[in-house]
Backbone bond lengths (Angstrom), bond angles and torsions (degrees), N, CA, C in turn:
res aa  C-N    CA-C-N  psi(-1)  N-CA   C-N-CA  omega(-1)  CA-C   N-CA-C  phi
1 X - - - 1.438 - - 1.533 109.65 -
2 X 1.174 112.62 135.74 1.579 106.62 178.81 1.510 106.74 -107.83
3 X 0.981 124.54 168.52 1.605 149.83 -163.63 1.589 115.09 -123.24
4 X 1.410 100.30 103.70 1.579 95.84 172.73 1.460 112.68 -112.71
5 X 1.295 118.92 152.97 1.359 144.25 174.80 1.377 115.50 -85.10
6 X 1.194 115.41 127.12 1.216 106.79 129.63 1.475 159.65 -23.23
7 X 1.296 144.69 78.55 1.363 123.44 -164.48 1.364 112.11 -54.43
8 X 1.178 133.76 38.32 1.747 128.39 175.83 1.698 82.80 -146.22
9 X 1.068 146.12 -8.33 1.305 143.59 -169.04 2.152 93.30 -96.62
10 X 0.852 92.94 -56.90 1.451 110.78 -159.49 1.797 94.97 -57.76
11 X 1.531 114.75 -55.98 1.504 135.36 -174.01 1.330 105.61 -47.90
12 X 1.469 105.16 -37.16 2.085 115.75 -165.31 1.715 88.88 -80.37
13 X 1.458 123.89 -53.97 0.992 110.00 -152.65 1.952 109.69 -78.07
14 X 1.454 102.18 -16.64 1.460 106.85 -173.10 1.899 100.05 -85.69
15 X 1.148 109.24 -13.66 1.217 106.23 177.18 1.752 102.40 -80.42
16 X 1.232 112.65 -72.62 1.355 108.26 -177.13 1.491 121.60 -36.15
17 X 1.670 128.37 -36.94 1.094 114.24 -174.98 1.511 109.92 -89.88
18 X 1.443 124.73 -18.04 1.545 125.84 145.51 1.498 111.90 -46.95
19 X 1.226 152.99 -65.54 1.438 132.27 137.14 0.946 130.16 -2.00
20 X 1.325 127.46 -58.30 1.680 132.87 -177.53 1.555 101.27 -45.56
21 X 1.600 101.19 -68.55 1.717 126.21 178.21 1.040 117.47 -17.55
22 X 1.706 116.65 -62.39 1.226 134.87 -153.82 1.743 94.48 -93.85
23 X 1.411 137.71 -39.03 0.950 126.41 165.47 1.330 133.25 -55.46
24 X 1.128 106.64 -24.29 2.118 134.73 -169.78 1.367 81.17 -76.11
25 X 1.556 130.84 -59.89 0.826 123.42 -169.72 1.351 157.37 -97.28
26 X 1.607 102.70 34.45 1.571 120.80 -174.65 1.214 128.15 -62.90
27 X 1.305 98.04 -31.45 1.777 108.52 -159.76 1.206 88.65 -72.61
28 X 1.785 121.62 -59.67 1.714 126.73 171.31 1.777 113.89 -1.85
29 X 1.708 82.86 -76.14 1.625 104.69 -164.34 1.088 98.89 -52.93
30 X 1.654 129.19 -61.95 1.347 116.59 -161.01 1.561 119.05 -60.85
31 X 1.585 115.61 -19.67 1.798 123.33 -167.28 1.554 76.82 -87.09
32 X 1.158 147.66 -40.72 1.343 142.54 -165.69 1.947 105.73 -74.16
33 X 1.151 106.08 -51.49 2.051 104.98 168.30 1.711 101.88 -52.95
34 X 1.414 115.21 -48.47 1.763 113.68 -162.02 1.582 98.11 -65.64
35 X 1.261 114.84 -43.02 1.873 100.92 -161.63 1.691 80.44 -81.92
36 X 1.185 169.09 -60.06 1.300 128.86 -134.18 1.431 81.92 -113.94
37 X 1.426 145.72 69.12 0.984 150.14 119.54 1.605 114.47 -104.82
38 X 1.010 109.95 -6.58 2.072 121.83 -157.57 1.924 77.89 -102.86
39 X 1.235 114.79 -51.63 1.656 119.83 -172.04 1.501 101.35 -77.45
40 X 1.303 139.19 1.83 1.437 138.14 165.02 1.302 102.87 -83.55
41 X 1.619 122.87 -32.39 1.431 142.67 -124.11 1.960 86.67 -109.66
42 X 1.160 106.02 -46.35 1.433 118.42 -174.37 1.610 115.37 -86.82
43 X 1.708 112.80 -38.73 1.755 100.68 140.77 1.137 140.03 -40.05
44 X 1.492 113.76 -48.82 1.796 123.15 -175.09 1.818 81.83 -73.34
45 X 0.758 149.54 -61.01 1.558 149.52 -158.81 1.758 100.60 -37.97
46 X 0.981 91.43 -52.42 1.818 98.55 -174.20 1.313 87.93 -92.84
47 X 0.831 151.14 -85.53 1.522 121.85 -143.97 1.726 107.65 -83.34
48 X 1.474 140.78 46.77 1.105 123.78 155.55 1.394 101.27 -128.57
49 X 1.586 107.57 142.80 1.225 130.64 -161.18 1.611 103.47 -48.12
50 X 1.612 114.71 163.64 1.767 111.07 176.04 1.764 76.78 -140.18
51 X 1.536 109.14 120.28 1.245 129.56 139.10 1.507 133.02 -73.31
52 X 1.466 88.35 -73.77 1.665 125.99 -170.63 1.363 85.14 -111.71
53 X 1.526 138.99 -78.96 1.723 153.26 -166.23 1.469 114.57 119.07
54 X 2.033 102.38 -1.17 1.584 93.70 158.60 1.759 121.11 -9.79
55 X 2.227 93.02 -86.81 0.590 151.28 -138.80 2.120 87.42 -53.02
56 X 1.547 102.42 -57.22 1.629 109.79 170.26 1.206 101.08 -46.92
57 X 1.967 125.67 -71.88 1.034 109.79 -149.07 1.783 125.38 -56.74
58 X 1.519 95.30 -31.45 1.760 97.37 166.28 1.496 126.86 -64.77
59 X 1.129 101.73 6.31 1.843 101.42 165.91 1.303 131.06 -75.13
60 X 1.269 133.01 105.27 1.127 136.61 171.11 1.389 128.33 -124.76
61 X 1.446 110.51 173.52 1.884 113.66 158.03 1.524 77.83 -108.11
62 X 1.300 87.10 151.10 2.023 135.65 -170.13 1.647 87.66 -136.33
63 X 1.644 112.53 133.90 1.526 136.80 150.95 1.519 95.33 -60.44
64 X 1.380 114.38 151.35 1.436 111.48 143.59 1.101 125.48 -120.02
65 X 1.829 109.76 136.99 1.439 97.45 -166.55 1.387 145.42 -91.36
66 X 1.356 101.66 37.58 1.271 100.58 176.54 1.944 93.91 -123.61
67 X 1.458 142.29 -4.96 1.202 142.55 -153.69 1.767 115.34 -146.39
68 X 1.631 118.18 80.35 1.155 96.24 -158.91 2.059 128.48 -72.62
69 X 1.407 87.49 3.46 1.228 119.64 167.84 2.005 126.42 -73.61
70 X 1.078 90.73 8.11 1.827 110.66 -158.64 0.922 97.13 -132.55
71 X 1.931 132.58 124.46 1.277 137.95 137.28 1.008 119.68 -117.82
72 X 1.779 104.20 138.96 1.337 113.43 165.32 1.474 135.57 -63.76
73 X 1.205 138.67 70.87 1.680 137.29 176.44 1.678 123.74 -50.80
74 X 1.101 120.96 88.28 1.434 115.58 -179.83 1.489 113.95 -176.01
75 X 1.427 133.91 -155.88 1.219 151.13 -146.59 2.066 95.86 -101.20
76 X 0.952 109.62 143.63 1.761 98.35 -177.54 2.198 98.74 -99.43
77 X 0.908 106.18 126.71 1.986 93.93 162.08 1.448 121.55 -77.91
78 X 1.205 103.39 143.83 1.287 111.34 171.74 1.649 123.84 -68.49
79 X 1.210 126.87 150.59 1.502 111.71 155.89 1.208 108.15 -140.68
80 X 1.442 139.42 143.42 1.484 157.10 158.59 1.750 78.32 12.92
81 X 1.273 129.38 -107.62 1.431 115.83 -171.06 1.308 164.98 -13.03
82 X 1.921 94.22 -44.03 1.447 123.97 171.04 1.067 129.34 -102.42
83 X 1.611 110.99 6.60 1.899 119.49 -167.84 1.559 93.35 -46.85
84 X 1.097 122.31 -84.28 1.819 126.56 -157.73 1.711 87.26 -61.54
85 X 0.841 160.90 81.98 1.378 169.58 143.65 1.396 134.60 -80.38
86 X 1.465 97.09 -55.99 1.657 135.26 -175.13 1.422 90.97 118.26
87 X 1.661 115.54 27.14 1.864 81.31 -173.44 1.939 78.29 -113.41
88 X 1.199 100.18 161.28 1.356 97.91 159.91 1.725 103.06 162.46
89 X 1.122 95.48 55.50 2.251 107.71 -167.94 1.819 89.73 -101.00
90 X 1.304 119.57 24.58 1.347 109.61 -162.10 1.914 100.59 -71.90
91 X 1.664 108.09 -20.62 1.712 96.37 178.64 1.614 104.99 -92.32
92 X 1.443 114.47 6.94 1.638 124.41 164.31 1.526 102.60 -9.94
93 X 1.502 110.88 -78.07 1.779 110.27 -164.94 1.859 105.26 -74.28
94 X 1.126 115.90 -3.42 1.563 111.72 159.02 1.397 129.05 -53.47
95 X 1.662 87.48 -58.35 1.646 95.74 -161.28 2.040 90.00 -93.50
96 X 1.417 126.34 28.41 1.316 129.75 176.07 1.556 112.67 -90.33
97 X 1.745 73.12 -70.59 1.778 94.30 161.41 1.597 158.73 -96.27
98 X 1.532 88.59 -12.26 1.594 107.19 173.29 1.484 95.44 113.61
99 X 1.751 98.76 -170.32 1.773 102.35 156.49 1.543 79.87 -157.38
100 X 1.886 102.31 -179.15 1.297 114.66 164.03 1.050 114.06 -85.82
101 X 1.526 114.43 -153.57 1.532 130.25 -172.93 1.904 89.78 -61.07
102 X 1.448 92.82 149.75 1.817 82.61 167.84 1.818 82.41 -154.78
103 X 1.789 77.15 154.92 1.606 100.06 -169.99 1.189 108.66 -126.08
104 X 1.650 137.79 144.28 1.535 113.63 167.30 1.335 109.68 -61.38
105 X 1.713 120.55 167.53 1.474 104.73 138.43 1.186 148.92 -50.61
106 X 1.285 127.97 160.51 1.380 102.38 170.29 1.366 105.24 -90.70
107 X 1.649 112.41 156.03 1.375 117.81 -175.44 1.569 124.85 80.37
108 X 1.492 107.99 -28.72 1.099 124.39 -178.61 1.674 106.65 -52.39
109 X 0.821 136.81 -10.44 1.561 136.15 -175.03 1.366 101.60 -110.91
110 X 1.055 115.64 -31.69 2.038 116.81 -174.57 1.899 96.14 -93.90
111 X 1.108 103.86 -26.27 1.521 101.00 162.44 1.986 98.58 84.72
112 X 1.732 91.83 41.27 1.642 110.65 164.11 1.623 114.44 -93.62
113 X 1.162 111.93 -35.12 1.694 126.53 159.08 1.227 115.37 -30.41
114 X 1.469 132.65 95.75 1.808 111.33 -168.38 1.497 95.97 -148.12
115 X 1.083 130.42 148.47 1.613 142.75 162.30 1.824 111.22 -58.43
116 X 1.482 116.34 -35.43 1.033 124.87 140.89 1.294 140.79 -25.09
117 X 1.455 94.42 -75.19 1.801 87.06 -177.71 1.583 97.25 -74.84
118 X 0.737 136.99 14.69 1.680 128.05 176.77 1.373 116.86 83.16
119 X 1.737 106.26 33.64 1.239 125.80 172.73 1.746 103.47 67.62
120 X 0.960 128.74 26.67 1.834 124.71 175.79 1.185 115.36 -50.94
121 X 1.575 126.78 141.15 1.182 112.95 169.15 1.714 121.39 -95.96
122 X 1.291 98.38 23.99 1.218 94.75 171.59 1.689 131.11 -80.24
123 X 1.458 119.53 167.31 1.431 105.84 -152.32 1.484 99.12 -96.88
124 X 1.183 116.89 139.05 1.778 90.97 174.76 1.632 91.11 -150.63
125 X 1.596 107.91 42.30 1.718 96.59 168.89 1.393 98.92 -106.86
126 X 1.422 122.34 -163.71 1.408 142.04 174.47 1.421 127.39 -50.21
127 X 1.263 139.93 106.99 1.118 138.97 166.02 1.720 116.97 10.26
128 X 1.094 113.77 -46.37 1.593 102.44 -154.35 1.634 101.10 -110.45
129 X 1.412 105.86 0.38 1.270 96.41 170.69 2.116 116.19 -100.03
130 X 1.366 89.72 -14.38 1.332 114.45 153.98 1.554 120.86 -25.42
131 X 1.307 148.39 -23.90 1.578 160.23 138.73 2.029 114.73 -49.59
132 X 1.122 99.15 -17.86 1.389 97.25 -156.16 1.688 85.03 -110.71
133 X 0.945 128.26 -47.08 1.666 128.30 162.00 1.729 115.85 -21.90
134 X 1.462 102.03 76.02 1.068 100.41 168.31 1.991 114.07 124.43
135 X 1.468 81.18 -5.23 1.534 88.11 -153.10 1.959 98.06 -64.98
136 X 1.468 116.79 159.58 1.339 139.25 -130.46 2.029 75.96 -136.38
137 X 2.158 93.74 94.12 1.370 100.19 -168.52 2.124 98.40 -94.75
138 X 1.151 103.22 15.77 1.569 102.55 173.46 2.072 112.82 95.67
139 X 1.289 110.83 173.27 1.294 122.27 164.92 1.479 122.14 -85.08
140 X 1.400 125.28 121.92 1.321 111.05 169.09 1.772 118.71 -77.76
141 X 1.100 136.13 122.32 1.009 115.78 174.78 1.504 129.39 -83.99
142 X 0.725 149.87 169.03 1.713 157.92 -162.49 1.513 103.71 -93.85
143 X 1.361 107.14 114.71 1.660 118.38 170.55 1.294 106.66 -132.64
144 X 1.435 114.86 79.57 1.440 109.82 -172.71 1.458 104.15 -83.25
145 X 1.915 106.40 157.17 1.833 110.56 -178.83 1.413 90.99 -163.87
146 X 1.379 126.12 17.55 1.259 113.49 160.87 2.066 114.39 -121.79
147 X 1.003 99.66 -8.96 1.646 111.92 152.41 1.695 135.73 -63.86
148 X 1.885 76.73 -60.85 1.811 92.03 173.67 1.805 105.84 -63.66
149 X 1.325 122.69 -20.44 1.079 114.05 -157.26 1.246 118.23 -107.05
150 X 2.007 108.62 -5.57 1.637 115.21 162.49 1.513 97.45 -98.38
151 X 1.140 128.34 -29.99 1.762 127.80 153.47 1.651 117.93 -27.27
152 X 1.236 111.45 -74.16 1.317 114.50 171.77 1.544 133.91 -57.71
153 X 1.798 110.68 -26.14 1.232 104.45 -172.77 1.794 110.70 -122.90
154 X 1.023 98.94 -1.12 1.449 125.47 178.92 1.820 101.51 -46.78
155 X 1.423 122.66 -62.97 1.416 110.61 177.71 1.568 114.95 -65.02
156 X 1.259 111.75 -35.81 1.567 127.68 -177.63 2.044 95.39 -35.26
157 X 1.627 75.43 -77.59 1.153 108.23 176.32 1.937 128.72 -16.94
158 X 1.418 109.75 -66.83 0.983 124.34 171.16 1.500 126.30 -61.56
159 X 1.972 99.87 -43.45 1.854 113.81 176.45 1.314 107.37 -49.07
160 X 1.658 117.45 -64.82 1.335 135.14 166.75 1.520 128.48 -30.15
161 X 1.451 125.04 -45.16 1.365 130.89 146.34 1.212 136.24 -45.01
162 X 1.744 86.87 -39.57 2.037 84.89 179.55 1.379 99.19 -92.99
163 X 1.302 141.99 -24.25 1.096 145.10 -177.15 1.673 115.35 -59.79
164 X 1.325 101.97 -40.27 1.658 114.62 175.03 1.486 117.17 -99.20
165 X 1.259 123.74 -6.07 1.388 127.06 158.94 2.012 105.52 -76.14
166 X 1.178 101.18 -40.86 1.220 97.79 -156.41 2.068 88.70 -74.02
167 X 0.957 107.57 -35.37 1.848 106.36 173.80 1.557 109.18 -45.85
168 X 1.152 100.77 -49.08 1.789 90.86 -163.64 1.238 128.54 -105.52
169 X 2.067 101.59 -0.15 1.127 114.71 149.05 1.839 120.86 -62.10
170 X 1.447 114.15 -60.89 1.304 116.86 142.83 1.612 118.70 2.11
171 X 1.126 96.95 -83.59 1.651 108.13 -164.01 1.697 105.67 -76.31
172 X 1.015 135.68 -45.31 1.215 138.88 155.90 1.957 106.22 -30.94
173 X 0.851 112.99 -54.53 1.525 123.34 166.97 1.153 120.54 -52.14
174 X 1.261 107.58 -60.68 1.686 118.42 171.23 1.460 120.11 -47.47
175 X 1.564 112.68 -40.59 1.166 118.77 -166.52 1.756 106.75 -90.91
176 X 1.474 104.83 -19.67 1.682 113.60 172.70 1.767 102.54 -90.00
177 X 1.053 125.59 -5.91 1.870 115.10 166.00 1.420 85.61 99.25
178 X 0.898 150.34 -11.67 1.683 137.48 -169.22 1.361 108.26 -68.21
């Protein structure tokens, strides 16, 4: 005697054990996001500039929290709290993109610079800080290493994902009879 299905019988049950799969297999996926996020992590390492090494030491992978499948690869910011942290990539998009000419404010050092006066640039601190009013702090130039470095690994990147999803989806299968 043979046995027929339903096409809505068959769909429920192939769905649920596709569920099973993908549940069996989280821990996989996520050790599979961490190592080719750790090898994104060790590209930007070599190719971003070392001045000071701030700039290194704020490099990290970041969880994200809403996707445990998602990492963040990049520079960490500082805030009033975390300066001594290792975080401190806050001139990150400086040394990415450059800047223009940049000037101090004026006053800004004698502490005439105010939201108050309606932002004026006039000088109204102390005589001797009077030299620095205005002073002409140079061009940053552009040393990007977090472009070149989703540039370069970006196809790697993606082949490698589907390549190792599709493994342990596989075997996850294998090991459920499908």
């Amino acid at each position: 005697m043979i046995k027929v299905f339903k096409p809505t019988d068959v769909e429920s049950k192939v769905k649920v054990q596709i569920e099973i799969v993908i549940e069996n297999s989280s821990k996989e996926f996520e050790r599979i996001v961490s190592n080719l996020a750790n090898e994104i992590l060790g590209e930007m390492y070599l190719n971003a500039p070392t001045k000071t090494g701030v700039l290194d030491a704020s490099l990290a992978v970041m969880p994200s929290k809403k996707n445990i499948y998602f990492k963040w690869v990049g520079p960490r910011y500082a805030n009033r709290k975390s300066y001594n942290k290792g975080e401190g990539g806050n001139h990150a998009h400086l040394v990415e993109y450059g800047s223009k000419e940049r000037y101090m404010k004026k006053g800004l050092l004698a502490g005439g610079f105010t939201r108050e006066s309606g932002g004026s640039q006039k000088f109204k601190g102390k005589f001797e800080h009077k030299p620095f009013a205005g002073k002409y702090t140079g061009i940053m130039t552009a040393k990007p290493f977090i472009r070149p470095t989703y540039d370069k690994m970006g196809g790697y990147i993606l082949a490698t994902l589907k390549k190792l999803t599709e493994q342990v989806v596989k075997e996850q299968a294998n090991k459920q009879g499908i």
